[in-house]
C-alpha positions as CSV (number, residue, x, y, z in Angstrom):
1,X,-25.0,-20.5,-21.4
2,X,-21.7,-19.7,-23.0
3,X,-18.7,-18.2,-20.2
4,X,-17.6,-15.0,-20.5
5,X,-13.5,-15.3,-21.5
6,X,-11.8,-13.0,-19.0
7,X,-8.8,-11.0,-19.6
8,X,-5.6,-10.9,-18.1
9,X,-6.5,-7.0,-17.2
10,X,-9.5,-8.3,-15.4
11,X,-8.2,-11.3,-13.6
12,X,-5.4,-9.2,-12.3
13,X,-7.9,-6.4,-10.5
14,X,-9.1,-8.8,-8.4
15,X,-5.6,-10.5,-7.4
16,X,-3.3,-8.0,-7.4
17,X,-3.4,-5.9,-4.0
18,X,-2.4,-2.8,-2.9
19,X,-1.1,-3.2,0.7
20,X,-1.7,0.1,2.9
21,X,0.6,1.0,6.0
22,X,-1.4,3.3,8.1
23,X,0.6,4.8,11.3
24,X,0.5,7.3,14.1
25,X,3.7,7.2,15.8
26,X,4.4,9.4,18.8
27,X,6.8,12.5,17.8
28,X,7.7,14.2,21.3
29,X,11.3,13.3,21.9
30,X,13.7,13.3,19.9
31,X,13.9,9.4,20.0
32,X,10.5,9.0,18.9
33,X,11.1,11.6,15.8
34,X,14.2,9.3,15.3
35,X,11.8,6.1,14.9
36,X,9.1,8.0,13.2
37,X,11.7,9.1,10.5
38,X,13.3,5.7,10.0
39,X,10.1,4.1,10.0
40,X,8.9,6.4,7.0
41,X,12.0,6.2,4.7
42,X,11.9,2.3,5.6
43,X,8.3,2.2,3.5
44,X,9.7,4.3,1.0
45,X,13.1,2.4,1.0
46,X,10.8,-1.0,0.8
47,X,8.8,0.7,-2.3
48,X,6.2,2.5,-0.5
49,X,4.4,5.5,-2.0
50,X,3.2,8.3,0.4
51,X,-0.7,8.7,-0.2
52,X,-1.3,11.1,2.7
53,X,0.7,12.1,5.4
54,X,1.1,8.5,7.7
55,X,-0.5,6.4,4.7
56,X,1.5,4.9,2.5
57,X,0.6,1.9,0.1
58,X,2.6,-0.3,-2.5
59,X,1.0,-2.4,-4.9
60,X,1.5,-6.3,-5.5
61,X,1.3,-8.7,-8.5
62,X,-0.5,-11.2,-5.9
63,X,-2.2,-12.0,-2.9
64,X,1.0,-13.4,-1.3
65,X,3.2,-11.2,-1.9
66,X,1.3,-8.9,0.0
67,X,0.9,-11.5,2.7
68,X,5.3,-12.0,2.4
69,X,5.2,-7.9,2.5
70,X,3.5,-7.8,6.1
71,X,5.8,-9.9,7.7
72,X,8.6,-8.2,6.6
73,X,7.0,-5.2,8.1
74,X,6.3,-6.6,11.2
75,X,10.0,-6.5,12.2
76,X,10.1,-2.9,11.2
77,X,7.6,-1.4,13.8
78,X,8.4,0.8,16.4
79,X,8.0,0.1,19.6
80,X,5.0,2.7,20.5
81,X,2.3,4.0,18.5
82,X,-0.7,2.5,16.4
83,X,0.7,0.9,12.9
84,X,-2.4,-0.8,10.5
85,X,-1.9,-2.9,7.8
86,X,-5.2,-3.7,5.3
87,X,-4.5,-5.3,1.9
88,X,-7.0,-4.3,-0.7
89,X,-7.4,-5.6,-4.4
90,X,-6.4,-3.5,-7.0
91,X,-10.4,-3.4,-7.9
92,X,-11.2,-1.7,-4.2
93,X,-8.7,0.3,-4.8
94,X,-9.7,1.7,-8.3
95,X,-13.1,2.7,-6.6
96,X,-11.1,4.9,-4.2
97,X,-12.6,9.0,-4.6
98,X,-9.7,11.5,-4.4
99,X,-10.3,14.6,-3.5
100,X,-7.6,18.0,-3.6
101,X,-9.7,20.6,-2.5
102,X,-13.1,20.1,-3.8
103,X,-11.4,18.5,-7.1
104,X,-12.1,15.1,-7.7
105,X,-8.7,13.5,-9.2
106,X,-8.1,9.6,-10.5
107,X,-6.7,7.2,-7.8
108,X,-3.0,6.1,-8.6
109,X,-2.7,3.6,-11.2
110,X,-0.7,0.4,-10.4
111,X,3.1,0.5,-11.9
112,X,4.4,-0.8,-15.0
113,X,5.4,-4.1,-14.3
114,X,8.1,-6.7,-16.6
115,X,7.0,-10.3,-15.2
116,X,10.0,-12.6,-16.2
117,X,9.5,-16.0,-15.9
């Protein structure tokens, strides 16, 4: 039985990831907005997209870059509140409903990369 040739477009679904930060921090002090707020703009600063409010995700070329990602986060978390980190591939992710409203939209595509070697 002759093997299917893969493409690079298909190889890459199932190893690149998408690395979700999923957090709910505690807001009533002003300490706590303080962490809350540098915790946020820390994601975004570290390429994070906001997906909903307190889930954010970046994507990732690889498995372990993802897995380099989470450590690097570690030493970012606050103190209190709940802070989840799931990787996904970028297949799992494609299968992802969005909903606005009762309108079905297309989940966020993964960003132009340049790979230089």
């Amino acid at each position: 039985m002759p093997r299917r040739a893969h493409t690079v477009r298909e190889l890459s679904e199932y190893r690149a990831m998408w690395l979700f930060a999923m957090f709910d921090l505690p807001v009533d002090t002003r300490l706590r907005r303080r962490r809350h707020a540098a915790f946020r703009k820390a994601l975004q600063k570290r390429g994070f997209s906001m997906l909903q409010y307190s889930v954010y995700a970046r994507y990732f070329a690889t498995e372990d870059a993802a897995r380099l990602e989470r450590g690097r986060l570690r030493s970012l978390l606050p103190p209190e509140g709940h802070v989840r980190l799931l990787a996904v591939t970028d297949r799992q992710f494609g299968k992802m409903e969005v909903y606005f409203g009762e309108t079905a939209r297309e989940a966020e595509r993964p960003p132009q990369q340049v790979t230089l070697f």
